[in-house]
N, C-alpha and C positions, 0 to 999 in steps of 0.2 A: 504494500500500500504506500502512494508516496505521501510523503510529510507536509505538511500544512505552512505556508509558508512562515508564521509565526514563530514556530519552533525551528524553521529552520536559520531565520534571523539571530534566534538565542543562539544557536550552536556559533555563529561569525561573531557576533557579536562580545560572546561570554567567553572566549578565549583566551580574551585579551587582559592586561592587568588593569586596575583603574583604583585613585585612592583622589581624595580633594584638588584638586588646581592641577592632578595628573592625570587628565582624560584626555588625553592627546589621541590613543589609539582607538578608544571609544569615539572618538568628535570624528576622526579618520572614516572606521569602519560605516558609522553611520551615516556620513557624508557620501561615500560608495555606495553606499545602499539604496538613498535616496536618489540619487544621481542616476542609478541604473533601472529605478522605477519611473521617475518622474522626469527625467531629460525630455521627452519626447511631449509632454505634456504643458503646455499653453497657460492652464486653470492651478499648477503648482509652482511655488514659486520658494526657493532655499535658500537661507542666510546664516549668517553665522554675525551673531553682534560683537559688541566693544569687548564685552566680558567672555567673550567664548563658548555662550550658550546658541544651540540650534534651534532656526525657526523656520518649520515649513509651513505652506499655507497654501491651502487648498480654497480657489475664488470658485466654491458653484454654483454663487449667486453672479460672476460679475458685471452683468448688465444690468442688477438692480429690481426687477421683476416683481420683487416683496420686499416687507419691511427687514430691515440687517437681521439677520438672526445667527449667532457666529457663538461655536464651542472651541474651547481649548482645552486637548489634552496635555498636562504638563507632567514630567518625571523628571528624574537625575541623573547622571552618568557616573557617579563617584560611588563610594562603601565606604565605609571604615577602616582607617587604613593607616603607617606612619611619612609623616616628614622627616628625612633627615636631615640633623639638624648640626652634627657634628663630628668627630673625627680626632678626640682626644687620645687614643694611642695606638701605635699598630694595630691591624688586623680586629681592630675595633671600631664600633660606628655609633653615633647617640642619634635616637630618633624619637619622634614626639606623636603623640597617639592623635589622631585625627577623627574624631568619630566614637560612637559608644560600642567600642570594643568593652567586652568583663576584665576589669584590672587580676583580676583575682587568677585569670587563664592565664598570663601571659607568661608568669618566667615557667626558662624551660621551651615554649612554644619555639617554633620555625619559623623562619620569614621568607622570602624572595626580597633581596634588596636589589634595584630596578633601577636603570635610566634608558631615554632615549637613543636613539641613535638614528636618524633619518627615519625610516617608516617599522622602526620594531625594536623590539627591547632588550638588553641585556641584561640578567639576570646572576645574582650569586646568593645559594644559599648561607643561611646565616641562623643563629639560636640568642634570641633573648635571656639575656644570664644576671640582669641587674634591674631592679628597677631604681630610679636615680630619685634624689632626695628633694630636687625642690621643683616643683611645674615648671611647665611652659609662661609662658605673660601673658599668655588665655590662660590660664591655670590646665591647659592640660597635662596629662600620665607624663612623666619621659623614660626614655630603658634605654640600655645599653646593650647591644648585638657584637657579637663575638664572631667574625664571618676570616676565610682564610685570605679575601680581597677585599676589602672595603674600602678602598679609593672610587670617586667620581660617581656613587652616585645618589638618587634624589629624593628615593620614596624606598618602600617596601609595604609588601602583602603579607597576608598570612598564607601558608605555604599549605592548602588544601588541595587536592586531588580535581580533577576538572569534571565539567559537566555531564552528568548522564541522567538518562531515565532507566528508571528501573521497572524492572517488571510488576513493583505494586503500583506503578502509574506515579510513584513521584517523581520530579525534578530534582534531583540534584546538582548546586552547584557553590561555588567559592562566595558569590557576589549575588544572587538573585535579586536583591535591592540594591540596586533597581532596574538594572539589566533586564530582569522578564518584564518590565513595564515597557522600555525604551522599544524592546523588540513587537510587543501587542499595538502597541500607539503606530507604529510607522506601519504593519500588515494592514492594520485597521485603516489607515489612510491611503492605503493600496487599494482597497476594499472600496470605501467610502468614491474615492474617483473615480474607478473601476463603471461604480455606478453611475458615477455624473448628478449626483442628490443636488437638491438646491439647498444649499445651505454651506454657508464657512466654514472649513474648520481648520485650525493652528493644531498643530506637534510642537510642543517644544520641549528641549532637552535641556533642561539644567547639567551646571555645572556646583561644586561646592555645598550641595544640599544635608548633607551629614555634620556640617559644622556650625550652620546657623542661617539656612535657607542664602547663602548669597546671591548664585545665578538667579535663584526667583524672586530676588529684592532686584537686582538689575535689570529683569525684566519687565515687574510690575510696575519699577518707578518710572521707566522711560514711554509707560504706555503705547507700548509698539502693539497690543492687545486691545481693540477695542474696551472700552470700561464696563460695558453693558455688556459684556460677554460670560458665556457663563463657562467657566474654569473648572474643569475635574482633575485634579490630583489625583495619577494616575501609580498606583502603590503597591509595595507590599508590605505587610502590617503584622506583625506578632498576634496568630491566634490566640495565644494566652497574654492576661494580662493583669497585676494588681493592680484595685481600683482605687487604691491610693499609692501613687507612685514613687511619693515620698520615702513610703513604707516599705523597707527591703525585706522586712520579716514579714510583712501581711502577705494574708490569703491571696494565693493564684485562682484566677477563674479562667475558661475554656468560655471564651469571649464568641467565637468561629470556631465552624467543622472545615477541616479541610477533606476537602472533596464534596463539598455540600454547597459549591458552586461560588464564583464572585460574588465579592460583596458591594451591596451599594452603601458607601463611610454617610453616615447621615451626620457624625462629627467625630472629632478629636480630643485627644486631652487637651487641649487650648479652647477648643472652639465644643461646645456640648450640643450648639444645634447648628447645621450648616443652613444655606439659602432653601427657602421652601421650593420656590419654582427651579430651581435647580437639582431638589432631589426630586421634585413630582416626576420632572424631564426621565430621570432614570428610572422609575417605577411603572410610567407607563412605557417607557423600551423593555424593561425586564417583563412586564404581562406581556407582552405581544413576542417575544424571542423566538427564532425560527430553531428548529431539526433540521441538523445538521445529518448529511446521509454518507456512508462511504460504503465501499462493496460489501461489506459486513454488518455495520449495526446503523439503526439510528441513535443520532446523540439527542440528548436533551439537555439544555443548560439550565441546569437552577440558577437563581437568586438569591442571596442571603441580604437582609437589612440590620447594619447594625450600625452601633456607635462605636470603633473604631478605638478605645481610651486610651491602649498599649502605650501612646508617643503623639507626637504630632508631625503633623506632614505641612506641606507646602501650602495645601488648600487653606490653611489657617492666616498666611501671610497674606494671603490675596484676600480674603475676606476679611482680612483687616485695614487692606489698603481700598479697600471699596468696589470690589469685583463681588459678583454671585456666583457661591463657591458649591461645591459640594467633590465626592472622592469613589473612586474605583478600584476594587482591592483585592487582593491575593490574599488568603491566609496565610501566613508564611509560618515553615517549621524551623525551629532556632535561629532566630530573629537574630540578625546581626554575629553569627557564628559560637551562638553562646548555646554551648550543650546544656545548661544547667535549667534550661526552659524544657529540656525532653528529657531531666533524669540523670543526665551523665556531666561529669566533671571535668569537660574537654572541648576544645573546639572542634566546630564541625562543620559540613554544609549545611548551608541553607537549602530548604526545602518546598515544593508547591507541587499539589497535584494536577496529572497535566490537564484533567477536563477542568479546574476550574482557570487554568490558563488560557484553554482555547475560548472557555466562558466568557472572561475579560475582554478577548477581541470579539468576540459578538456582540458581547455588551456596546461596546463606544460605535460600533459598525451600526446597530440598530437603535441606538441613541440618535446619531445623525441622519438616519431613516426616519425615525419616528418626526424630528422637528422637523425635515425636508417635506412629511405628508402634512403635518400637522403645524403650522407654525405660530396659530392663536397661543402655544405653548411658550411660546419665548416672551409671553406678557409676562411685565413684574408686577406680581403678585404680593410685593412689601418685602421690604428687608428686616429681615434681623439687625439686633443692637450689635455695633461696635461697641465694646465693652473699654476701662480704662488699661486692663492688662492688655488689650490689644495695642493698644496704644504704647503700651511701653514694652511690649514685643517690637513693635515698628522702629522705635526709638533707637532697641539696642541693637537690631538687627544692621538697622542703617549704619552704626558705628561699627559692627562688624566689618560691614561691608567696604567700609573707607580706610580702616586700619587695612586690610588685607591686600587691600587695591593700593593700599601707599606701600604695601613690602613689594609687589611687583610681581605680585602671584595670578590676577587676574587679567585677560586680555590676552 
């Protein structure tokens, strides 16, 4: 049976290494990709901004015919991952945690310490032997890597096995956040063309999302996004999750099933209610969801609705910056490579089952279907409260985004 293009996107895609301000082969690959769908077509149009986030943009409205009606799928191209950051004695490297890695996994762990080199990576393994005494000036982890060459280079992974599916149907892989989103968002805009729908829709690919939404502050603030667009944060979310996150000892709850189909995020731990008309938009695409057939079975995509609490995603900044937000979600198994969420004291892959991966590009495929038939649905129906934390989310974020942009790591 051949493979869906979705999954086949993941496998190019998910190859590759990717950590904060290091998505160079991620920005590559998927620039190739889009390039090889969308060259020939008139109605897409590919960029790449100041900050080094991807914008594509599908016009299927553009002679204007109806009133704007325009979706954005937004994702990441980064994980959690280090910067290095120094180079205090032979055969030794200091690197700085970038992302919600488990402090508690790391000494002892493996890395892949990485730099560019024209179009692919050089790589040396390496073992985390110290954790170092005083943070980073974000206050992040710092460790000490013990590798047999650690001259020149920039970043490092965690040194996990590569992607596969297995015969229980799940995914596995090193980075699945947010990799399997990037890979659903671009099939799904394959898809959506394919059709020729009347109706807008933007891809875009963050950069830096694992440290404090930056690419999606540089995107929101430049309003290259219509404002009246309705934005899904397109994700993968830790099906477990304590619901006071605070609380390292409180109760875990089993939040999402995986394999019990995409979820529609109706919110975050930021945001407890996303945009009404933005989640209606996905509930009536999720009733109407097609059977999908192959030589073999028909599929059926469920739907799950939930509130999302585990973290927070992108959708949060955008509905703080005054966009109608709502989220599209993966269950994921061991959220951010931390075995301690499935039982075991180790890092690991991260996990998704793959029908609720092929679910997610029906979802967005038949979200832009449903407002292409339907488009009294892109009425705003009132907005929810910007609240004062959101406000000083926006606040800090911006300073993030400026301190990071003055080291020289953006663009």
């Amino acid at each position: 049976m051949a493979e869906s293009l979705d999954l086949k996107l993941l496998r190019r895609i998910a190859r590759h290494p990717t950590a904060s301000f290091f998505e160079d082969l991620i920005q590559a690959e998927s620039l190739q990709i889009l390039d090889e769908l969308f060259s020939r077509n008139s109605k897409v149009s590919i960029q790449k901004d100041e900050n080094g986030n991807i914008i594509a943009h599908y016009k299927g409205d553009k002679d204007k015919t109806r009133p704007q009606n325009s979706i954005a799928y937004v994702s990441h191209m980064d994980h959690p991952a280090f910067l290095v950051t120094g180079h205090p004695k032979p055969a030794h490297v200091e690197v700085t945690m970038y992302g919600g890695l488990n402090s508690e996994l790391m000494l002892k762990s493996r890395v892949d310490l990485c730099r560019f080199e024209k179009d692919k990576v050089i790589k040396e393994r390496g073992t985390i032997i110290e954790e170092l005494p005083e943070p980073s000036e974000e206050g992040h982890h710092r460790y000490l890597v013990r590798a047999r060459n650690a001259h020149d280079f920039t970043f490092a992974t965690l040194a996990l096995p590569s992607l596969v599916v297995g015969k229980d149907d799940i995914i596995r892989g090193p980075a699945l956040d947010d990799l399997a989103s990037v890979a659903t968002s671009i099939a799904a805009l394959n898809q959506i063309a394919q059709e020729q729908l009347l109706v807008d829709v933007y891809v875009v690919l963050h950069r830096a999302e694992e440290i404090g939404f930056i690419g999606a502050y540089g995107v929101a603030s430049s309003r290259i996004i219509p404002q009246d667009t309705f934005v899904y944060s397109i994700e993968t979310s830790s099906y477990k999750a304590r619901r006071n996150g605070k609380d390292p000892l409180g109760p875990v709850d089993t939040i999402a099933k995986v394999g019990g189909g995409v979820v529609i995020r109706t919110g975050d731990a930021r945001t407890p209610a996303f945009d009404f008309a933005a989640v209606h938009l996905l509930r009536e695409a999720a009733f109407n969801m097609p059977v999908r057939m192959d030589e073999e079975n028909q599929h059926h995509f469920p739907v799950q609705q939930v509130r999302m609490y585990g973290g927070g995603c992108e959708g949060s900044l955008y509905y703080a910056m005054g966009y109608r937000t709502a989220g599209i979600i993966l269950p994921l198994i061991a959220w951010h490579n931390n075995g301690v969420w499935e039982g075991e004291k180790r890092l690991m892959r991260e996990g998704v089952h793959r029908d609720d991966f092929h679910g997610m590009t029906e979802l967005m495929v038949n979200t832009a279907r449903t407002l292409s038939d339907r488009p009294l649905l892109y009425t705003d129906l009132g907005r929810g409260d910007i609240t004062p934390e959101h406000g000083e989310m926006v606040t800090k974020i911006k300073g993030l985004f400026e301190h990071y942009k003055g080291k020289g790591l953006l663009g």
